[in-house]
VOBA-1610 file (N, C-alpha, C; in pm, whole numbers, padded with zeros to 5 digits, always signed):
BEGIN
Unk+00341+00453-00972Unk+00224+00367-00960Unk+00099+00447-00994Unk+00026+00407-01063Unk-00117+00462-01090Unk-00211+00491-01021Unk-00219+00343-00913Unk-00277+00365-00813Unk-00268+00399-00683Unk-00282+00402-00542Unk-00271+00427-00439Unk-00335+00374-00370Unk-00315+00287-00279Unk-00437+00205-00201Unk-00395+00229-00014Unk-00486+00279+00047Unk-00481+00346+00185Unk-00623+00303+00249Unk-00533+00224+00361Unk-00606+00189+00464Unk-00708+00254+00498Unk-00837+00216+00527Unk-00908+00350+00624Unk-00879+00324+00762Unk-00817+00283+00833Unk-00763+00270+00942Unk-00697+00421+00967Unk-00574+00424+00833Unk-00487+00548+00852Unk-00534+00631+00803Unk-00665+00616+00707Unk-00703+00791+00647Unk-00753+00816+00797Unk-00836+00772+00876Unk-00898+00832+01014Unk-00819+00844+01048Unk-00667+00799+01108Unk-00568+00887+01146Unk-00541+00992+01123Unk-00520+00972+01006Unk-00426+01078+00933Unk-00540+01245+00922Unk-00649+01187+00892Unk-00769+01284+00831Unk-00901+01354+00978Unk-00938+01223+01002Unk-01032+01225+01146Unk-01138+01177+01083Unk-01233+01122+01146Unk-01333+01024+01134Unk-01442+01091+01050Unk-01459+01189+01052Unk-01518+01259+01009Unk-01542+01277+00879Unk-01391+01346+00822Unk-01349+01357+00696Unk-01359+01250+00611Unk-01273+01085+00668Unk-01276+00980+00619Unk-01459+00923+00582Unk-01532+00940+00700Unk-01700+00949+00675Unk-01753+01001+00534Unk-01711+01163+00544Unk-01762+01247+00406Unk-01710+01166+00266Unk-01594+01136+00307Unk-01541+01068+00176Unk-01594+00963+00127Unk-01652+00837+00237Unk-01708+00719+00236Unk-01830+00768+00177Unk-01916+00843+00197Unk-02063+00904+00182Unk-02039+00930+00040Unk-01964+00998-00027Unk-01952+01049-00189Unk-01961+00873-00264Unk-01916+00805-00241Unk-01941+00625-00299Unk-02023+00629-00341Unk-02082+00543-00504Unk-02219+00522-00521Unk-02179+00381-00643Unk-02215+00273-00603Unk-02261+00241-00699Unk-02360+00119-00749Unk-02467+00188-00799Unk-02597+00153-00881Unk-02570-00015-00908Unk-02491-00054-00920Unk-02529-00201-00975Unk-02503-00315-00860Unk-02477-00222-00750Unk-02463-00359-00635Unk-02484-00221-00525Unk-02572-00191-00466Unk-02634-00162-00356Unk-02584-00193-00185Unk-02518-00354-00190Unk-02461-00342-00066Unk-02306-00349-00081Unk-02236-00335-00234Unk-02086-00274-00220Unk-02103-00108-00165Unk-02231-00062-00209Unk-02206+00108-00172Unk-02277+00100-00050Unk-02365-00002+00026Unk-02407+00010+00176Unk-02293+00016+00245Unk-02197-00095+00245Unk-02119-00177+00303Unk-01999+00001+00308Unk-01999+00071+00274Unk-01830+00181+00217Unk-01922+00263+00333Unk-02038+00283+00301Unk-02114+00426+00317Unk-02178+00391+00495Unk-02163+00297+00515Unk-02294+00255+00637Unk-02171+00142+00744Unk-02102+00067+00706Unk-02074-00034+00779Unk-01905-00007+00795Unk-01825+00005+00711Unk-01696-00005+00673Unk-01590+00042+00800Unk-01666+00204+00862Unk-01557+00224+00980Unk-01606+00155+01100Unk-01752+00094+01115Unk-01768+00031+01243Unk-01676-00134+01246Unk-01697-00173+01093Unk-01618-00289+01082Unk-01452-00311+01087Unk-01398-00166+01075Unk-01264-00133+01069Unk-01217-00100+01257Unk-01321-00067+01275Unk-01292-00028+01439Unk-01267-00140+01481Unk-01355-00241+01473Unk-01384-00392+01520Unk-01277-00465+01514Unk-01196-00421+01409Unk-01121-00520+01305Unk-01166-00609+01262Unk-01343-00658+01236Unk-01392-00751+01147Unk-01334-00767+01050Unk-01343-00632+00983Unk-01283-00651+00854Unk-01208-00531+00840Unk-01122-00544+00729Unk-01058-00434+00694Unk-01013-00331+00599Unk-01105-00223+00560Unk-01108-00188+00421Unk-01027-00102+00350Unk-00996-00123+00251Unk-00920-00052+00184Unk-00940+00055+00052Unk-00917+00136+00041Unk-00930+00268-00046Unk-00846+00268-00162Unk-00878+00304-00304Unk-00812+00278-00374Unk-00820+00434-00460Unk-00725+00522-00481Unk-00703+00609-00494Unk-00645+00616-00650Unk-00684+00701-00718Unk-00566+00733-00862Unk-00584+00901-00848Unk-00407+00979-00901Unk-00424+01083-00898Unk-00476+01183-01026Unk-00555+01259-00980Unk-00647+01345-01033Unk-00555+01497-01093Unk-00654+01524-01138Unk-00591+01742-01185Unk-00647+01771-01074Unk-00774+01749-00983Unk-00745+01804-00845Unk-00714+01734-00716Unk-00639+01672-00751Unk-00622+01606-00612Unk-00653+01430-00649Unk-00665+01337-00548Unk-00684+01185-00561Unk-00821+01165-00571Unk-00873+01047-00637Unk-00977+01036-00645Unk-00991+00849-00634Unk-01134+00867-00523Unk-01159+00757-00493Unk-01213+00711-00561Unk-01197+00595-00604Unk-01232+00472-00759Unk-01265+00394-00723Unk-01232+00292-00641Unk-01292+00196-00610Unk-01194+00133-00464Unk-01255+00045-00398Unk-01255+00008-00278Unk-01234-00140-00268Unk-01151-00222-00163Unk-01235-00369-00113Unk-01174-00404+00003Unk-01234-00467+00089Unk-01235-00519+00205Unk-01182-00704+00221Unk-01125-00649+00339Unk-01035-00778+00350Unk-01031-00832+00468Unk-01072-00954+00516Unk-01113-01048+00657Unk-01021-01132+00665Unk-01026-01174+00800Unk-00942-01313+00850Unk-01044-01439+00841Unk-01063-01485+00790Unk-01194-01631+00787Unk-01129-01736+00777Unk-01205-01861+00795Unk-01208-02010+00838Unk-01314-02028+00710Unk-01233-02101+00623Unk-01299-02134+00458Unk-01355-02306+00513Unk-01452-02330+00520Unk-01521-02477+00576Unk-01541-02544+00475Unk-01564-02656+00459Unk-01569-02764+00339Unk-01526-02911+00378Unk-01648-02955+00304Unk-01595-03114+00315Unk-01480-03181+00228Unk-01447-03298+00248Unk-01273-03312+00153Unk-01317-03306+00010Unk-01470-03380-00038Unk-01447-03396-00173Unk-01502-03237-00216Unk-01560-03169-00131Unk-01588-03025-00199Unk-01475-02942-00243Unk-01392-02984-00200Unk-01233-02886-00279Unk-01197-02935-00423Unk-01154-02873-00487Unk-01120-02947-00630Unk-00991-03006-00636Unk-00992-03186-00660Unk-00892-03214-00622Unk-00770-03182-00661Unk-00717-03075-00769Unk-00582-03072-00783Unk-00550-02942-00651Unk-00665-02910-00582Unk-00624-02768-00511Unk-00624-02843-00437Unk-00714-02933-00340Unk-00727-03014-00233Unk-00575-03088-00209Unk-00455-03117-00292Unk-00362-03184-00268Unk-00262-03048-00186Unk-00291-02899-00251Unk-00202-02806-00213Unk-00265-02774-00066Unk-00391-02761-00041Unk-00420-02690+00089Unk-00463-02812+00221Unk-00459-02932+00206Unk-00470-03024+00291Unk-00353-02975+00455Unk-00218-02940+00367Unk-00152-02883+00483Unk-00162-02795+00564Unk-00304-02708+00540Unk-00305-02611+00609Unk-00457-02628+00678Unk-00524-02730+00620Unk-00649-02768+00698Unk-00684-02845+00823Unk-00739-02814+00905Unk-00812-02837+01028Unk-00934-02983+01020Unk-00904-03073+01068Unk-01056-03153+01083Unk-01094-03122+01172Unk-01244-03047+01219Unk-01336-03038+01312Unk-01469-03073+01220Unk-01552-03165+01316Unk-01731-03147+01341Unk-01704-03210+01178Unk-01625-03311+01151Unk-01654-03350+00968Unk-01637-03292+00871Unk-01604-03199+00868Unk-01544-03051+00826Unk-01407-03023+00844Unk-01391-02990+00696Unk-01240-02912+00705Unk-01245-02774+00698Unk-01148-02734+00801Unk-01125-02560+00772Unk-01003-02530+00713Unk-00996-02459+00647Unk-00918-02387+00618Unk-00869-02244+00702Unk-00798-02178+00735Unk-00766-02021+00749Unk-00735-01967+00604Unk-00788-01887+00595Unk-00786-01769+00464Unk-00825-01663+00482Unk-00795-01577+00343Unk-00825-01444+00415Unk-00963-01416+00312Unk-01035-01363+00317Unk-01199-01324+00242Unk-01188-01204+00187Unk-01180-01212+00092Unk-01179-01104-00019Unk-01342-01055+00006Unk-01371-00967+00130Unk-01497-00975+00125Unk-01564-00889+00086Unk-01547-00766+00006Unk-01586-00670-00069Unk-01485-00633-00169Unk-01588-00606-00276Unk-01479-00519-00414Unk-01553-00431-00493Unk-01535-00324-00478Unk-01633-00230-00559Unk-01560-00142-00586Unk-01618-00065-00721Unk-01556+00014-00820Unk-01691+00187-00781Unk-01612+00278-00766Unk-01702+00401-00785Unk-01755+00458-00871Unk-01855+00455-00860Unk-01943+00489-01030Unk-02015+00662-01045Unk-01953+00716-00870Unk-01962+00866-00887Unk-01875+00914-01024Unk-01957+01010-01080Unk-01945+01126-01207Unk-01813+01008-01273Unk-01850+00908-01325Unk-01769+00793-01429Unk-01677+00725-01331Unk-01616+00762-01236Unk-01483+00763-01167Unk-01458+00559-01177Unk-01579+00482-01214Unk-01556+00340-01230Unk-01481+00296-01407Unk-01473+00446-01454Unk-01376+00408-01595Unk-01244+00405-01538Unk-01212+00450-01463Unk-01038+00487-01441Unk-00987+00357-01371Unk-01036+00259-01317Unk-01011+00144-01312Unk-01062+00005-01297Unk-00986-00079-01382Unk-01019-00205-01436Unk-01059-00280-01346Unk-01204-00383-01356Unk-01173-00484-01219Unk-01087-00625-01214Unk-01000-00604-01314Unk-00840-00726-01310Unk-00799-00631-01240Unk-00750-00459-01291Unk-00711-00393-01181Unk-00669-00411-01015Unk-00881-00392-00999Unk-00887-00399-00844Unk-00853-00526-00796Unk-00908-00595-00860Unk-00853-00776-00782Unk-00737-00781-00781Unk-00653-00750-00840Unk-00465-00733-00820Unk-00414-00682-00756Unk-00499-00528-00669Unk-00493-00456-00574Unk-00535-00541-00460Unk-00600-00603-00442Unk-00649-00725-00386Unk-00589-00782-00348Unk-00570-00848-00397Unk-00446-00967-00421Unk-00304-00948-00340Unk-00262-00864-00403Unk-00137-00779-00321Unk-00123-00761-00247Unk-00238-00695-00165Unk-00258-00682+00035Unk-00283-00806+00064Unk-00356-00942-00008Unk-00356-01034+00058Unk-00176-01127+00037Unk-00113-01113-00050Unk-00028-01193-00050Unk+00131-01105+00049Unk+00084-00950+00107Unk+00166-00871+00179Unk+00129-00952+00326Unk-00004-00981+00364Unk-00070-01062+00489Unk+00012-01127+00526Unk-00023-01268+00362Unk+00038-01356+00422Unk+00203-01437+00440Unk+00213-01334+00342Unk+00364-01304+00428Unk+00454-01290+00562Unk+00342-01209+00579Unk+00344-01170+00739Unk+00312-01303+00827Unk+00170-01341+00825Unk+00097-01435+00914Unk+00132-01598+00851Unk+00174-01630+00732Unk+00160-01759+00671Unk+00036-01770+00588Unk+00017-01903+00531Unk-00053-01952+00404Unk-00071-01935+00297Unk-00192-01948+00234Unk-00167-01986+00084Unk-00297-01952+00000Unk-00416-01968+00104Unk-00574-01957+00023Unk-00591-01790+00079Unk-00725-01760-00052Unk-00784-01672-00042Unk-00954-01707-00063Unk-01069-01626-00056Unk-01161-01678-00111Unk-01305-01582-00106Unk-01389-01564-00200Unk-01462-01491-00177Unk-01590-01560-00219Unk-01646-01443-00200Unk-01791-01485-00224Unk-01902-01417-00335Unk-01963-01458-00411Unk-02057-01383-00537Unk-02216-01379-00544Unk-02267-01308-00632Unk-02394-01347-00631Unk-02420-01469-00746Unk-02487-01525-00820Unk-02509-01589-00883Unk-02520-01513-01086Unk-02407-01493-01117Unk-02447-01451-01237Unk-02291-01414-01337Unk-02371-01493-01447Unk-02271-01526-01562Unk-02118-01459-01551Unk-02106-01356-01536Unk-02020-01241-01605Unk-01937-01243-01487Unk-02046-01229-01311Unk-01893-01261-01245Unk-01873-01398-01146Unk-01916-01524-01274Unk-01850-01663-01255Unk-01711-01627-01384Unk-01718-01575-01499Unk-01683-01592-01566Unk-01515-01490-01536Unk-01576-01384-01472Unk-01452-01258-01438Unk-01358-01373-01331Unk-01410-01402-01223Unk-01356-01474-01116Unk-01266-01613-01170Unk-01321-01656-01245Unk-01237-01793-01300Unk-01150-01744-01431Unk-01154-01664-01492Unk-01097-01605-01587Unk-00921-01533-01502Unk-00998-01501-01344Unk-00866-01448-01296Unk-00795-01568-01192Unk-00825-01717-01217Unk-00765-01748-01140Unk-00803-01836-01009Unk-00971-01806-00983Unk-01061-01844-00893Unk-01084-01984-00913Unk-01124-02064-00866Unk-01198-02231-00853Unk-01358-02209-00783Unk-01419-02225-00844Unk-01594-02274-00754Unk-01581-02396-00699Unk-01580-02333-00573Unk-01570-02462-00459Unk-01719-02478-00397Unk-01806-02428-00421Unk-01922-02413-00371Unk-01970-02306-00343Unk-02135-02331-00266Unk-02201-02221-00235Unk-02271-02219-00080Unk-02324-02109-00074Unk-02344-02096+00096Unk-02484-01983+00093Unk-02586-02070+00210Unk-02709-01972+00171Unk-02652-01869+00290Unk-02687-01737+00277Unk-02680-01631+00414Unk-02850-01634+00487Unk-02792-01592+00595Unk-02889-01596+00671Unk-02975-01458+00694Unk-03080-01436+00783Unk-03164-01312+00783Unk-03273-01283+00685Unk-03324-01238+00685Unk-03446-01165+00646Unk-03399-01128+00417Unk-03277-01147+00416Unk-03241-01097+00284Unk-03136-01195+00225Unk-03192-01313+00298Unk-03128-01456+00258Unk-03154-01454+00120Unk-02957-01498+00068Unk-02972-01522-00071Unk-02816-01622-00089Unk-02805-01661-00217Unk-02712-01790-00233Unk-02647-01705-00298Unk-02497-01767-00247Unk-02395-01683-00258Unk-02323-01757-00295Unk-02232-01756-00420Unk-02154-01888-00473Unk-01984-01882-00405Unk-01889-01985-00414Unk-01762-01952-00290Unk-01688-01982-00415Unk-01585-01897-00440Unk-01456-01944-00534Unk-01338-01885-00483Unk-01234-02004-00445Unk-01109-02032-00401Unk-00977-01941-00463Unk-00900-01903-00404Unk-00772-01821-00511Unk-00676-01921-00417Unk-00557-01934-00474Unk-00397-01987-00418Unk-00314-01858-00434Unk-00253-01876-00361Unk-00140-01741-00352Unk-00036-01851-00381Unk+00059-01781-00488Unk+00200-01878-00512Unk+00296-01773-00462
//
């Protein structure tokens, strides 16, 4: 396998919090600011929590492994009204939806970070069909485990990744403003696990 993908759950095992820290801290990358907040600042308090749960994506090096890119993976409740699903998906996930408050939920899991490392090039060594397949994989190992069928994440607003996301498979099911002080619209597109 090319790649290697390791929990940070078990690198702090395996390594100590510390080490796994220094490693998180080397992350950088320039074109999305809170994929490299989120590795560098949030990732082991959210892993402690089990908010979320992130994952490390490793390829081996002439010295050793090198961290490439990263993404994080949640347990979430995907909300939507009936006609906001697209109806050929809406016929597959009805079985797994909830009516509350007028609203349907879904359980899915949130592809909720994906970032590539852009320390000294290290974002050439892998593809982002790559990482989303790396992705993908821990989510369809889940739900194996736990049951279902959806996945779903979330974007900023712009051409290239409406176009990456539906190109791999995704549906735009809608969008969702965030809240706080750095409120911004965040578009929602759906995956099926077969």
């Amino acid at each position: 396998m090319k790649y290697r993908v390791i929990q940070l759950q078990q690198l702090i095992d395996d390594l100590g919090e510390d080490v796994a820290q220094a490693l998180l801290s080397s992350f950088s990358c320039p074109r999305n600011k809170d994929i490299e907040g989120f590795l560098r600042e949030k990732a082991i308090l959210a892993n402690r929590q089990r908010i979320t749960m992130t994952h490390l994506v490793f390829e081996q090096g002439e010295n050793g492994f090198l961290l490439v890119a990263y993404f994080a993976l949640a347990n979430k409740i995907l909300s939507g009204v009936k006609g906001g699903f697209p109806r050929k998906l809406w016929d597959r996930i009805k079985r797994f939806a909830i009516l509350a408050d007028n609203r349907y939920q879904v359980p899915s899991v949130l592809i909720a970070q994906l970032g590539k490392n852009y320390t000294n090039g290290l974002n050439e060594r892998i593809s982002g069909v790559d990482l989303l397949s790396l992705a993908m994989g821990e989510v369809r190992s889940a739900q194996m485990i736990v049951g279902g069928k959806t996945t779903y994440l979330e974007c900023e607003d712009a051409p290239k990744l409406r176009a990456f996301y539906e190109k791999n498979g995704f549906v735009y099911i809608g969008q969702r403003q965030t809240e706080g002080d750095d409120s911004r619209l965040l578009l929602q597109y759906l995956g099926w696990i077969d």
